[in-house]
ZATI-367192 format. One record per residue (C-alpha): residue number from 0; residue in three letters; x, y, z. Coordinates in nm, 3 decimals. Layout:
! residues N
+-----+---------+---------+---------+---------+
! num ! residuo !       x !       y !       z !
+-----+---------+---------+---------+---------+
! NUM !     ALA !       X !       Y !       Z !
...
+-----+---------+---------+---------+---------+
! end
This chain:
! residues 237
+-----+---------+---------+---------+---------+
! num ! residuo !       x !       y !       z !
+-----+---------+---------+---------+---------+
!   0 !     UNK !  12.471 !   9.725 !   8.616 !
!   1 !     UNK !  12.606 !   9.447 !   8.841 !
!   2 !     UNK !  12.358 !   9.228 !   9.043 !
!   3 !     UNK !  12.424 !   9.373 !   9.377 !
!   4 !     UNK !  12.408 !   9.714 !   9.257 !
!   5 !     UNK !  12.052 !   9.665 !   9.172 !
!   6 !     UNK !  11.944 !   9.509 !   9.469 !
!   7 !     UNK !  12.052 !   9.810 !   9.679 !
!   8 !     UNK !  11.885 !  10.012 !   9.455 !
!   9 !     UNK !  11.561 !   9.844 !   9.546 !
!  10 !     UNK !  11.602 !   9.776 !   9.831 !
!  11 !     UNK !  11.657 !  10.161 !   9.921 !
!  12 !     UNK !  11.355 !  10.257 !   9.738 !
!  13 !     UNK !  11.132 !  10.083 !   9.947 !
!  14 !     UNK !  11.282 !  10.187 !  10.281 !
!  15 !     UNK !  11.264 !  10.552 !  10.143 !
!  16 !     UNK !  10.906 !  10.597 !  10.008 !
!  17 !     UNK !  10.572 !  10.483 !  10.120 !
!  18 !     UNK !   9.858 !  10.115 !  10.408 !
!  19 !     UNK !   9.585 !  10.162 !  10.211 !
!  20 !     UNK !   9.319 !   9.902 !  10.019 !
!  21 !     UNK !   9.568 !   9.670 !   9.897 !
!  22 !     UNK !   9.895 !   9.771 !  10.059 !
!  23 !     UNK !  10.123 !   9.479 !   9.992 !
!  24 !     UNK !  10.354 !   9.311 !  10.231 !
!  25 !     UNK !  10.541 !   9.134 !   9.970 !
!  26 !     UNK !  10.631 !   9.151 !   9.618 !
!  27 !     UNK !  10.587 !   8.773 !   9.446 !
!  28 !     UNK !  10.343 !   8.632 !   9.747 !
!  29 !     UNK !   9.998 !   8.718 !   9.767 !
!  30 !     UNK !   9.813 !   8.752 !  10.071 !
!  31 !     UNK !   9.413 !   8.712 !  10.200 !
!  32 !     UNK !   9.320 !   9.050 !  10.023 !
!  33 !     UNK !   9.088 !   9.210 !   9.814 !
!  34 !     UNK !   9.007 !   9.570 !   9.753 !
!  35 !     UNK !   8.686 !   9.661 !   9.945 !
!  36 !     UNK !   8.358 !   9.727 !   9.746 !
!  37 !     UNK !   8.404 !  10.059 !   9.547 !
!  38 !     UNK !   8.702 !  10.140 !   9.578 !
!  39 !     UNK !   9.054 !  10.168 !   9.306 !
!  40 !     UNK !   9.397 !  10.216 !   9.367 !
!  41 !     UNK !   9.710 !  10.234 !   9.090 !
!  42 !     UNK !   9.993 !  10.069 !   9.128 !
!  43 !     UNK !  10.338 !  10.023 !   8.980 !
!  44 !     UNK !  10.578 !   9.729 !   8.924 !
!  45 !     UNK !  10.916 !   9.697 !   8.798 !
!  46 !     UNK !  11.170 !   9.402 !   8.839 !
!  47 !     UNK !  11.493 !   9.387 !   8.717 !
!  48 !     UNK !  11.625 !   9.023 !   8.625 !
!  49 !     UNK !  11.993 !   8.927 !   8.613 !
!  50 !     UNK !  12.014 !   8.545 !   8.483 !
!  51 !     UNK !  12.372 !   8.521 !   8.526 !
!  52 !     UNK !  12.585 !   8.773 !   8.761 !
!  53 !     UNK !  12.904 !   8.677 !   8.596 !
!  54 !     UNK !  12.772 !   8.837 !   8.273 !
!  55 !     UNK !  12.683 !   9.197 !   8.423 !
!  56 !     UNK !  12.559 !   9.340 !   8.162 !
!  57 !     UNK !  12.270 !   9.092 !   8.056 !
!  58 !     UNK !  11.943 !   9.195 !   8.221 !
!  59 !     UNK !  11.643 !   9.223 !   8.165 !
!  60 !     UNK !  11.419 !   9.526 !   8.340 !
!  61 !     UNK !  11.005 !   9.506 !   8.358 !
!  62 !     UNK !  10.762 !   9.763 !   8.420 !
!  63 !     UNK !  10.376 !   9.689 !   8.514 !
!  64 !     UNK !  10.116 !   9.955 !   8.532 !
!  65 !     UNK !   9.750 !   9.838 !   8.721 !
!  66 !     UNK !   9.448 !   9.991 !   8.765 !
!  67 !     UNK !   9.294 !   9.787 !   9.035 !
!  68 !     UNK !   8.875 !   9.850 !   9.171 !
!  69 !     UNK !   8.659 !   9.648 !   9.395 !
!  70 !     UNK !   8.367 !   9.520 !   9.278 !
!  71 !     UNK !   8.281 !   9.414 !   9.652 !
!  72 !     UNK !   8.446 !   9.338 !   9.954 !
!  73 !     UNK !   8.539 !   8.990 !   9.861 !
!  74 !     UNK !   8.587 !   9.039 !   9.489 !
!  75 !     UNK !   8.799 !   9.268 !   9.258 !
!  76 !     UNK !   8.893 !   9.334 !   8.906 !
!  77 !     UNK !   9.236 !   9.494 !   8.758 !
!  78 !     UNK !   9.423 !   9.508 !   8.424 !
!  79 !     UNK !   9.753 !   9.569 !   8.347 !
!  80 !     UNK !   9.984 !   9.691 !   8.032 !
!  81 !     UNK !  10.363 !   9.554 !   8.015 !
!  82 !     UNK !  10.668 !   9.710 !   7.912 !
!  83 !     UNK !  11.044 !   9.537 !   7.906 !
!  84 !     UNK !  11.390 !   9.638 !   7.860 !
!  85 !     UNK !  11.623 !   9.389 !   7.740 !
!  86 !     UNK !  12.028 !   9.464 !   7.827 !
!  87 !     UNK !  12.323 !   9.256 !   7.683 !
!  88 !     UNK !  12.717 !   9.380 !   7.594 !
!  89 !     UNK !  12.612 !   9.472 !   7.260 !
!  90 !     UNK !  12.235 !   9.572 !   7.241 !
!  91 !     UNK !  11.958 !   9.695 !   7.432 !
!  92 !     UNK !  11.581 !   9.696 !   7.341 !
!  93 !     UNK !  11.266 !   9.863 !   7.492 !
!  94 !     UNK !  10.894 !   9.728 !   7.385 !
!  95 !     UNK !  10.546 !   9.705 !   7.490 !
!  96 !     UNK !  10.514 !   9.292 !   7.640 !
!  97 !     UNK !  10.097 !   9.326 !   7.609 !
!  98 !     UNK !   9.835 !   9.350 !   7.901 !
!  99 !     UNK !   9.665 !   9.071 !   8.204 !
! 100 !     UNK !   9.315 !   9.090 !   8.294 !
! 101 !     UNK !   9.327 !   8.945 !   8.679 !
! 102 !     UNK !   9.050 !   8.905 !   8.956 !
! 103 !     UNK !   9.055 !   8.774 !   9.281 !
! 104 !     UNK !   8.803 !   8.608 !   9.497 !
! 105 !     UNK !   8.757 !   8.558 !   9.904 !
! 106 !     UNK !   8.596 !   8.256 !  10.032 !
! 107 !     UNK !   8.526 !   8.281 !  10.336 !
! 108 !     UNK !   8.556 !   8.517 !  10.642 !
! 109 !     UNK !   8.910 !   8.554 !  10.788 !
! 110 !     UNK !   8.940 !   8.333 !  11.062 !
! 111 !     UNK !   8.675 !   8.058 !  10.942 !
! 112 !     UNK !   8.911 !   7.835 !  10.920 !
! 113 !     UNK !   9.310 !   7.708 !  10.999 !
! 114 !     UNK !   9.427 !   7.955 !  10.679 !
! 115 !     UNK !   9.213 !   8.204 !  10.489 !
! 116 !     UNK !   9.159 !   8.101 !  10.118 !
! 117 !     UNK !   9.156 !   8.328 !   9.802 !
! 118 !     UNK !   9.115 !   8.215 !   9.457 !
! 119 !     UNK !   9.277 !   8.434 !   9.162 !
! 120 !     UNK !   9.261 !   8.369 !   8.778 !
! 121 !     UNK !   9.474 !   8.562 !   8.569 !
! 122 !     UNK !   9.450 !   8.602 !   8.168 !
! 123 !     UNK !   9.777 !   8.733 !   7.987 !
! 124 !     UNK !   9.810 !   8.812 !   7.621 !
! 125 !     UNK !  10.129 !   8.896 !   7.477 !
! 126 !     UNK !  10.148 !   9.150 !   7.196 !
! 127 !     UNK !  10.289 !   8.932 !   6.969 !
! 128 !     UNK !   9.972 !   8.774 !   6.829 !
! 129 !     UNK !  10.173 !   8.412 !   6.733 !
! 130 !     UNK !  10.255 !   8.377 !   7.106 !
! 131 !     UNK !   9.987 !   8.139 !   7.285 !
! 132 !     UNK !   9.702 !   8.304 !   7.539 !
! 133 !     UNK !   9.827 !   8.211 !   7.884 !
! 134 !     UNK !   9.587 !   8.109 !   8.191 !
! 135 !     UNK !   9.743 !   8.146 !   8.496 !
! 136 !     UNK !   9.512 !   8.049 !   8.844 !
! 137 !     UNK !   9.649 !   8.049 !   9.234 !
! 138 !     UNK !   9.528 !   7.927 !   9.544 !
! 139 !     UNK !   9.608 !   8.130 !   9.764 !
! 140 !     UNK !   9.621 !   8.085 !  10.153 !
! 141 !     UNK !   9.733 !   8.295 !  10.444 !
! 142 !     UNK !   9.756 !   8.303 !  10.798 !
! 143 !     UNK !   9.759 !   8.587 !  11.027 !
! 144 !     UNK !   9.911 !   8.492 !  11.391 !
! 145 !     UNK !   9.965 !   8.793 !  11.610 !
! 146 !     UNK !  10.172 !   9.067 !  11.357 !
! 147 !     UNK !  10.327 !   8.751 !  11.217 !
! 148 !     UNK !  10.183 !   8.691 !  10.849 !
! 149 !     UNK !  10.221 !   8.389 !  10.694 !
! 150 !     UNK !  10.130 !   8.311 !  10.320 !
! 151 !     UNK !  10.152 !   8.050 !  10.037 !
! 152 !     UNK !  10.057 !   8.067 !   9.647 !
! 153 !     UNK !  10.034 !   7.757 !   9.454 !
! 154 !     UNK !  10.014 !   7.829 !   9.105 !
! 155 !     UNK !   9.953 !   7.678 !   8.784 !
! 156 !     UNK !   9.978 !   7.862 !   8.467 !
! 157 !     UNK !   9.868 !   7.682 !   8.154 !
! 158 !     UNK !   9.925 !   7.807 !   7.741 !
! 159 !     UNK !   9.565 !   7.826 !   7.586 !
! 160 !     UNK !   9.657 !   7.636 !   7.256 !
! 161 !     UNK !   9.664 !   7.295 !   7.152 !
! 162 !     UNK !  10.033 !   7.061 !   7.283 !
! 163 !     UNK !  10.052 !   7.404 !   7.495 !
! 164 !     UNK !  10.228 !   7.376 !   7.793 !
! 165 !     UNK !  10.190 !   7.394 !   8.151 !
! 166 !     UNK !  10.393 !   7.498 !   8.439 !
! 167 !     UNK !  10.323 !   7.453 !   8.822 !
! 168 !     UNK !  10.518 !   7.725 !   9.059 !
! 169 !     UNK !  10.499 !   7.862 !   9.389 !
! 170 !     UNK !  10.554 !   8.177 !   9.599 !
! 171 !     UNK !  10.528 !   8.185 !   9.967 !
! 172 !     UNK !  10.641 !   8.435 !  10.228 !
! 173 !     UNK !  10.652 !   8.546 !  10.585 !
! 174 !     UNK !  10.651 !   8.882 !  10.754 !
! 175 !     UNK !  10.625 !   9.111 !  11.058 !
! 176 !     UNK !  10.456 !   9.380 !  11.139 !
! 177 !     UNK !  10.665 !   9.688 !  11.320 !
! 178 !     UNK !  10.567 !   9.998 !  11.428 !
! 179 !     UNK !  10.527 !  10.352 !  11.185 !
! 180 !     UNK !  10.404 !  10.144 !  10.913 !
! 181 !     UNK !  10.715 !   9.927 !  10.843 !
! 182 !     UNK !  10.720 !   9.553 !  10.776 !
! 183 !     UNK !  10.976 !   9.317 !  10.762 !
! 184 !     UNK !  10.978 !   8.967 !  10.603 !
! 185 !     UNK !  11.130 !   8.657 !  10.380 !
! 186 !     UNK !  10.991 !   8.507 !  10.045 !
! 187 !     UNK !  11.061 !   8.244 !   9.819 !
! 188 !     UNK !  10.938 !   8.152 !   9.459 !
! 189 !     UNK !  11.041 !   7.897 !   9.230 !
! 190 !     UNK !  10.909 !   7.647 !   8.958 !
! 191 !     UNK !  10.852 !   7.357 !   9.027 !
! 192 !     UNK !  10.841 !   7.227 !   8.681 !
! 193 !     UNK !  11.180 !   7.330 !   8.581 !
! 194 !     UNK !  11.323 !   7.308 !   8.940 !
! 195 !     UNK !  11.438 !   7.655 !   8.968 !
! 196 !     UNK !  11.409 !   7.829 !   9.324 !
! 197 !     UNK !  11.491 !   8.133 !   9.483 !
! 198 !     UNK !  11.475 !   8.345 !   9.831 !
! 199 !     UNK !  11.530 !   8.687 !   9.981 !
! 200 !     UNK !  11.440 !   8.973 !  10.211 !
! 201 !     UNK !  11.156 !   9.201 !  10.200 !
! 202 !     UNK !  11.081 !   9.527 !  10.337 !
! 203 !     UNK !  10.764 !   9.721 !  10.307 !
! 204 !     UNK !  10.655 !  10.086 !  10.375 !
! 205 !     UNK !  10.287 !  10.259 !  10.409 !
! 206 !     UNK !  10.138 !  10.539 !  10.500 !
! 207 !     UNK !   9.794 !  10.718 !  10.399 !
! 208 !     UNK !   9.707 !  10.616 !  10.108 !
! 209 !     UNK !  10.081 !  10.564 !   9.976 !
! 210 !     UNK !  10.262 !  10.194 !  10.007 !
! 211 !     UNK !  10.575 !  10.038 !   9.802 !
! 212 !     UNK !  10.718 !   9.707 !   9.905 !
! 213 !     UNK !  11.056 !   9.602 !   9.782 !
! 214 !     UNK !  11.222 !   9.273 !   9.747 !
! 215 !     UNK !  11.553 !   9.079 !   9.608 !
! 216 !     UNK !  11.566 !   8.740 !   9.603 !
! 217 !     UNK !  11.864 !   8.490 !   9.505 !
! 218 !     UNK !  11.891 !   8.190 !   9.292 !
! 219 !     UNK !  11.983 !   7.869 !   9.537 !
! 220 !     UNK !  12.003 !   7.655 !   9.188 !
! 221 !     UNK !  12.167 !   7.716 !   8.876 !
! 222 !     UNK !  11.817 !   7.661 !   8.691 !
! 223 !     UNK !  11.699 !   8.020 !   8.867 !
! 224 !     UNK !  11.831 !   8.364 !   8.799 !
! 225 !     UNK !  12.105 !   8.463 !   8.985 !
! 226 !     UNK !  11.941 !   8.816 !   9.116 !
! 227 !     UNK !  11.579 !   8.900 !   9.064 !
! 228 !     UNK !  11.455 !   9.217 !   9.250 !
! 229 !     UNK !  11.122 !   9.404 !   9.258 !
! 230 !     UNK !  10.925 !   9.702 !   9.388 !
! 231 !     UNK !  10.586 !   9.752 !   9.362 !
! 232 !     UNK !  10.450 !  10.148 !   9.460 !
! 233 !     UNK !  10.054 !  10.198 !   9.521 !
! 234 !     UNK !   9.806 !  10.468 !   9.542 !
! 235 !     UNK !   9.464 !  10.377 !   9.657 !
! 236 !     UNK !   9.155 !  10.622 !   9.598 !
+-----+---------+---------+---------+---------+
! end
């Protein structure tokens, strides 16, 4: 499947389906929320990855499953399991990645201060027991001006074994708010450690307790993917 094939794929599923709890306005960026005390809310990722469009066959697809609950209004908890599919001209491959323990942390009342600050530490093991434990923390901080978001993740994630490596990245993003539950923005991610960088649109829908945000971004280095494109689908109860 070529690389702008699945973009419009996407792309289209987020303008066709449909905030609640943690409705999220973009797909790589976080944003100054938490779920509020006592309540959960499911939610479903996949991302399809095309390194190189002039090979059109080699991708690689991802699909995240999260059960998310607030422990209070500034706090939360969520796991996830992983799943990837592997594509190349003369193979294909399905298997079970491993699971992420997450939680995320508010520090202070929105508006205290010139952005609002979250803190998130995530913990991912893969199934293969040989591959290292991998600690992965943000800062996250936001801004809120008018329906105009603004929001920036820097992120470090670091291999828990000895000589393991470490990796500093980014994801940032702006958006805006329209009516009927629809949101516009732009994101970017990237590593800074191996230089690679990306950006593209994203479009979110809610309504009730229903949300999916989709995104596509484009490699602006030959050290990033060519395509990479995501939607993420929630239910909050």
């Amino acid at each position: 499947m070529n690389a702008k094939r699945i973009a419009t794929m996407i792309l289209w599923a987020g303008l066709a389906a449909g905030g609640y709890a943690d409705h999220r306005s973009y797909v790589w960026t976080y944003e100054y929320l938490t779920m509020p005390a006592g309540t959960a809310e499911i939610e479903y990722y996949f991302t399809a990855k095309v390194p190189d469009s002039s090979v059109s066959k080699a991708s690689t697809w991802e699909h995240q499953g999260e059960l998310e609950y607030g422990l209070t209004d500034n706090w939360d908890l969520s796991m996830y399991q992983t799943w990837k599919q592997s594509f190349s001209t003369n193979a294909a491959s399905f298997k079970y990645e491993g699971f992420k323990l997450r939680t995320r942390y508010k520090l202070f009342k929105s508006g205290a201060f010139l952005v609002d600050p979250v803190l998130y530490l995530e913990y991912i093991r893969k199934a293969g027991l040989e591959q290292a434990n991998v600690l992965e923390g943000k800062l996250i901080v936001a801004k809120d001006i008018g329906k105009v978001n603004l929001a920036y993740n820097a992120i470090v994630k670091s291999e828990l074994e000895s000589g393991g490596e470490t990796e500093h990245e980014y994801a940032a993003g702006v958006n805006y708010d329209l009516p009927a539950g629809l949101s516009l923005g732009l994101e970017s991610k990237g590593n800074y450690t191996e230089n690679a960088y990306a950006v593209g649109p994203t479009v979110s829908v809610e309504t009730g307790p229903f949300w999916v945000t989709a995104g596509a971004l484009l490699g602006v280095n030959d050290r990033a993917d060519d395509l990479q494109a995501r939607m993420l689908a929630g239910f909050g109860f």
